[in-house]
N, C-alpha and C positions, 0 to 999 in steps of 0.2 A: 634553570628550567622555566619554560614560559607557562603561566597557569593563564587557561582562559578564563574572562568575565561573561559571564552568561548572565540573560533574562532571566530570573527566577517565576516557578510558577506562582502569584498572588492569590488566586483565589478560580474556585471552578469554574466562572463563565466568561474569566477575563481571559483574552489572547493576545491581546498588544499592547502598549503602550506606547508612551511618549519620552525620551531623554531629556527629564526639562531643563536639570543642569548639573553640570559638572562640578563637583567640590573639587576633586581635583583633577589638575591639568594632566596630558600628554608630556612626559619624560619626567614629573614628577615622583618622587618616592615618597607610598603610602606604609602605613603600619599595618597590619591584621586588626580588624573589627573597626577603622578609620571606615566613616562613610566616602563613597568614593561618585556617587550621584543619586539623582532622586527620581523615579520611573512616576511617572502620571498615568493613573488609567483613568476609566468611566468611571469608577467609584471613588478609590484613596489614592493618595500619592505615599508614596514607601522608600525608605531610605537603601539602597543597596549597599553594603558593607564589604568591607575587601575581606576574602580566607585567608590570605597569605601576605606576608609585607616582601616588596619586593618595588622595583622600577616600573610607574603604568606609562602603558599604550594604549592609546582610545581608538576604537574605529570609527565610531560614528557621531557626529558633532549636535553640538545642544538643538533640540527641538525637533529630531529625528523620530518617528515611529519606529519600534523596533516589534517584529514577535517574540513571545515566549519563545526561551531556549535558542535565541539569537545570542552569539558571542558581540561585545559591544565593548572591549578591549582585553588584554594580557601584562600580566604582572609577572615581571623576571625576578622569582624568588633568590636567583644565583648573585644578584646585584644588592648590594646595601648602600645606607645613606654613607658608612663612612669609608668608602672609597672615594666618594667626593671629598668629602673632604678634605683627608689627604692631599688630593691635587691640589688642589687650593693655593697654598703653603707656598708649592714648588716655585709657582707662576711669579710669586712676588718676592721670590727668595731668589733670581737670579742675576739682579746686581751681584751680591755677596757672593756667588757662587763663581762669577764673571772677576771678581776683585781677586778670590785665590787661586785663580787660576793665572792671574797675572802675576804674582808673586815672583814665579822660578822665572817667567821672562823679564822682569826687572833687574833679579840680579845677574842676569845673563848681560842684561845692557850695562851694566856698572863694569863689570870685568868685561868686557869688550870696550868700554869708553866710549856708547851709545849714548851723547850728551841731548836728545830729545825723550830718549826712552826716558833718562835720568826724569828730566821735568814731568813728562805724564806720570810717573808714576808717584810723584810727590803731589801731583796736583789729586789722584785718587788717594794718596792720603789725608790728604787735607776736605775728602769728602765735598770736592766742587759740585758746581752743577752741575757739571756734564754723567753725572752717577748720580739718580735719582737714591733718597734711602729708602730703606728694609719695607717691609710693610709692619714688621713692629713700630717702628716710626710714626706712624701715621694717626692722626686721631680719631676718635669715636665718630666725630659726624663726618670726617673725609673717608672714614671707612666703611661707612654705612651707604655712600654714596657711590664707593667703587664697585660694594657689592649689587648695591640694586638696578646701577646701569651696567653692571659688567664690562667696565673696564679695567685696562692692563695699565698700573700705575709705574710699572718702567717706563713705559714707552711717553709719559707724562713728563714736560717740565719743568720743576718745583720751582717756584721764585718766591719760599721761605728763607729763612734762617737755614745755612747749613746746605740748601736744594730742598728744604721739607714742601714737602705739595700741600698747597692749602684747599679751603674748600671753594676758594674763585676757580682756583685749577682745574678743579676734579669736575664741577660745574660747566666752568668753558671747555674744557673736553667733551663731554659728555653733548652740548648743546652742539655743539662743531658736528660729532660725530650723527646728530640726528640730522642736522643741515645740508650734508654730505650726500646721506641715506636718503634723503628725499627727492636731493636734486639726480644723483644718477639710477636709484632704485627706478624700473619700468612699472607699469600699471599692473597692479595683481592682478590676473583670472578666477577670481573663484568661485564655485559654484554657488548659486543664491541659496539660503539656508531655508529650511523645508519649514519656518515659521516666519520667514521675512514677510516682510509688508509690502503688497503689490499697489504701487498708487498710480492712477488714472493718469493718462498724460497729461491734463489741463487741472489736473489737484483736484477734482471736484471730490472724489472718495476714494477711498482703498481696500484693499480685499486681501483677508487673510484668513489661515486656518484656526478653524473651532479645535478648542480645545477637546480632548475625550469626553472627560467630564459634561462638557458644557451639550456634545453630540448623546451622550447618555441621557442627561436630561433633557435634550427635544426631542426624541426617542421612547422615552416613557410619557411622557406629559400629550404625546399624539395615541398612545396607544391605548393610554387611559380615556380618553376622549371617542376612540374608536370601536372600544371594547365595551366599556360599562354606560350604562344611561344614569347619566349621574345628574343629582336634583339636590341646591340648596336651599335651606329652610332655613330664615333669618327670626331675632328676637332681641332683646338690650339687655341689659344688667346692670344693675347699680352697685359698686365698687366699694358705698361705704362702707360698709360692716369690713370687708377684707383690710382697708385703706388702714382703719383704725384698729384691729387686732393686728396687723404689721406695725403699728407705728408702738402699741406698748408692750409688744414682744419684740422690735427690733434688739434693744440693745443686750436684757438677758438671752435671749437666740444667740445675737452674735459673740458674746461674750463666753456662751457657754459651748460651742459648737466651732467659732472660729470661721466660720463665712454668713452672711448675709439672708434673710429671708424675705424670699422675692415670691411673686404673682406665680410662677412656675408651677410650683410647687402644688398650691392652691387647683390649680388647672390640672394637675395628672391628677390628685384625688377624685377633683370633681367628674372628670370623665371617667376614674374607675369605679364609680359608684352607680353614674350613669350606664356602665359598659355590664355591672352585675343586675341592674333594673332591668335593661334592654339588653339582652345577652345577643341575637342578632344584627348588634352594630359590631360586634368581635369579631366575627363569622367575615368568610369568604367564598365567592364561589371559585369550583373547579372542575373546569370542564360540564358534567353534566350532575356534579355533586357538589355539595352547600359541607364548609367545614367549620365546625365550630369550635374553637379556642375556647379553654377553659382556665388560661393563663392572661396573663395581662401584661405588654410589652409593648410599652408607650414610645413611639417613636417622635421626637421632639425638631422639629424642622430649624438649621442653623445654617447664615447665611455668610456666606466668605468670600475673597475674591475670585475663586476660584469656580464658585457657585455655591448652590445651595444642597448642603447635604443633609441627609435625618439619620441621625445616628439614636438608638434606641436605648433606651432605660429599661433594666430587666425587671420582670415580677414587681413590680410598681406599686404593687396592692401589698406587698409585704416589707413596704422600706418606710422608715421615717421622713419626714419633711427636712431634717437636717442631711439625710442618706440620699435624697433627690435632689437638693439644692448642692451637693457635693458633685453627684454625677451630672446634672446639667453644666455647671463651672467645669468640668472635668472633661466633659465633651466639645464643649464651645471653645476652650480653649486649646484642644489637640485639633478641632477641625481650621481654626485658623492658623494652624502651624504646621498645616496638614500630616498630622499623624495619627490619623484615625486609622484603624484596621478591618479590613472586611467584615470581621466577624460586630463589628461594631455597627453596621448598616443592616444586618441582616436579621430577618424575624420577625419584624414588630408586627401587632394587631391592630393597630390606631394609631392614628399621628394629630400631633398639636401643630400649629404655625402660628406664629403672633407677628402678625406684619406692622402691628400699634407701634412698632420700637421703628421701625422707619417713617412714621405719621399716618398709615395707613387707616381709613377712618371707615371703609365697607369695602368687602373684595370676597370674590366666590373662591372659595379654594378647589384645586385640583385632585382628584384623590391620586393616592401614591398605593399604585400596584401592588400586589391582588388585594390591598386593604380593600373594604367597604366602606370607610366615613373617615372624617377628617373636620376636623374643629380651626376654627380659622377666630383669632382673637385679632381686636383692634386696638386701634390709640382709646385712650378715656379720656372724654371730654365732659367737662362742665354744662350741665344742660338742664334745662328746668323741664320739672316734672310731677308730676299731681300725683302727691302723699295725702292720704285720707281726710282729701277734699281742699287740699289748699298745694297751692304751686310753692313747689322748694326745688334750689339748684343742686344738683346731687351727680357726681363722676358715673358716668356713665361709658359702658362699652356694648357696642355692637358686638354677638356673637353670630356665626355663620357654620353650620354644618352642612356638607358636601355629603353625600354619599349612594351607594349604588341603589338606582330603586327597582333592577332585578331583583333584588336578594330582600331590600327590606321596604314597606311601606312606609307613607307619607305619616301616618300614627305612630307610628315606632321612631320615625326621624322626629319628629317632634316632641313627642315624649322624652325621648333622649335630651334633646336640646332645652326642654323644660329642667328635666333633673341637673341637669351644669348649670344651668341660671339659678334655682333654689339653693343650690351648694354654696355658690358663690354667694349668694344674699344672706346666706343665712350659716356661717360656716361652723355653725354648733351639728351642723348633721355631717361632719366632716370626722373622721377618726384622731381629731388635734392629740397631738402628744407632745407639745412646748407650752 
């Protein structure tokens, strides 16, 4: 019975997708819960999993859009792996089957006085060449090489010991047969693939299609820009104080908790402290009403080849620094393996972006829809600066807050962006719990 592969629905506002690649091939046989390809949308990439194990058919080839509830191949539950197998067997087991079957005409030739028959059939006892052997015969690497160029080792002529096929055999076979293939095979027709690379006749550039993702995000990133009147407010920060409570808490932190404690962490406190001072940097507008969050769902900006996704940290305000430095590692590393899940992107009240890990050293950040503000962290750089009356070089970062100046004034963004700077200089006003 053929079971169809359908698009499954991802998530509420997604409707298409991309087939980005196949795990597994056309006429190959999958197991039940075997990932069988991975769907790209504008948000996460999702593994699709087979229901049933059986023989797949694919309909539509890697880099394809497909919609929701599009069939996109069929799995013949009635077919299993081991009726291949079986065959298998047969193909290389028919010398042997060719030798008993000669048998009763041998001794037909004896009692007839068939003085040629006589000889052939001494000479298939004597296992000449002209009877290639068994495929029991044959060894691990001549066997591994008959399987994976699929050739018929009857039809091969062994110039071992005995006719054993060696691995020059199986190899000049194999090469022979691609040499063959190439010079009479005609020029394929095949359709261009719906993510091939369109290059200019004189090479100068090329033109291909935007991934979802990447069309999502210039999509929102225009509409943020067309929708909110958005104003950033910059200020610096000096790094000591954090620099060195990291440095003699690293190794009990790490020791005791089993990951790393990093600037992150430091950063969701400090804005949620800033976010309960300034409670209208929470807030967003709608429509023609102002909402105001009374939770805290920090959305942390990660960047991967695929782009850049913000996957969010829940209730922020109620996790430890070892519980956010877990969930940050926890999300960095699904979004680069892209196994993020919708529900993973969705929600947040505020987002961080730290563009400092690419060398980023001042940049206005964009807000990310319907938020109202957005903290944008830089590189720390060594820079001299005047502590109480005398020049000292001291790690310094640019801080930059973005945010909508519908909804909040220039005092309220500044103030906020004050309270992040204090936190950070001073991380005793911070809830430390290591």
């Amino acid at each position: 019975m053929a079971i169809e592969v359908k698009i499954p629905a991802v998530g509420e506002s997604i409707t298409s997708g991309v087939v980005s690649v196949w795990h597994k091939k056309s006429g190959e046989f999958v197991n039940e819960g075997e990932p069988l390809f991975t769907l790209e949308t504008d948000k996460v990439s999702t593994e699709i999993v087979a229901e049933k194990g059986g023989l797949l058919e694919t309909n539509v080839p890697e880099g394809q859009e497909v919609k929701i509830g599009e069939v996109v191949a069929t799995i013949d539950d009635s077919k299993q792996p081991g009726a291949k197998k079986v065959s298998e067997p047969k193909k290389v087991e028919k010398p042997q089957e060719k030798r008993k079957e000669a048998q009763p005409e041998k001794k037909r030739a004896v009692a007839a006085g068939d003085s040629s028959a006589v000889a052939s059939a001494k000479a298939d006892d004597r296992g000449g060449p002209e009877s290639p052997p068994p495929a029991t015969t044959l060894s691990p690497a001549v066997r591994r090489i008959v399987e994976e160029e699929k050739l018929e080792p009857e039809k091969i002529r062994g110039t071992g010991m005995g006719g054993r096929l060696t691995k020059a055999d199986v190899l000049t076979s194999a090469q022979n047969r691609k040499s063959i293939g190439e010079t009479v095979s005609p020029p394929e027709t095949t359709a261009p693939s719906p993510t091939a690379v369109q290059r200019s006749p004189d090479g100068r550039f090329i033109r291909k299609k935007m991934s979802p993702l990447r069309r999502k995000i210039a999509q929102q990133l225009v509409m943020a820009q067309h929708t909110a009147a958005i104003l950033t407010t910059f200020n610096e920060c000096d790094m000591s104080a954090v620099q060195e409570l990291r440095r003699k808490a690293q190794d009990e932190f790490t020791k005791k908790n089993g990951i790393k404690l990093g600037l992150m962490s430091f950063f969701i406190k400090a804005c949620v402290e800033a976010l309960k001072a300034v409670p209208v940097v929470n807030g967003r507008i709608d429509d023609d009403d102002f909402i105001q969050n009374n939770f805290y769902d920090i959305g942390v900006a990660v960047g991967t080849e695929r782009g850049l996704v913000v996957p969010v940290v829940r209730d922020a305000d109620k996790k430890s620094f070892a519980q956010l430095e877990r969930d940050i590692a926890d999300y960095a590393a699904r979004a680069r393996d892209g196994k993020l899940k919708i529900e993973d992107l969705q929600g947040g009240t505020f987002t961080i972006t730290n563009g400092g890990v690419y060398g980023s050293l001042f940049a206005t950040p964009i807000l990310n829809p319907p938020q109202s503000g957005i903290l944008g962290m830089h590189k720390i750089m060594p820079r001299p600066v005047a502590v109480d009356g005398k020049v000292e070089v001291r790690p310094m970062m640019f801080l930059a807050l973005s945010y909508d100046h519908r909804a909040i004034d220039g005092k309220e963004g500044v103030t906020f962006l004050i309270k992040v700077k204090e936190c950070i200089e001073d991380p005793k006003k911070l809830p430390l719990d290591f």
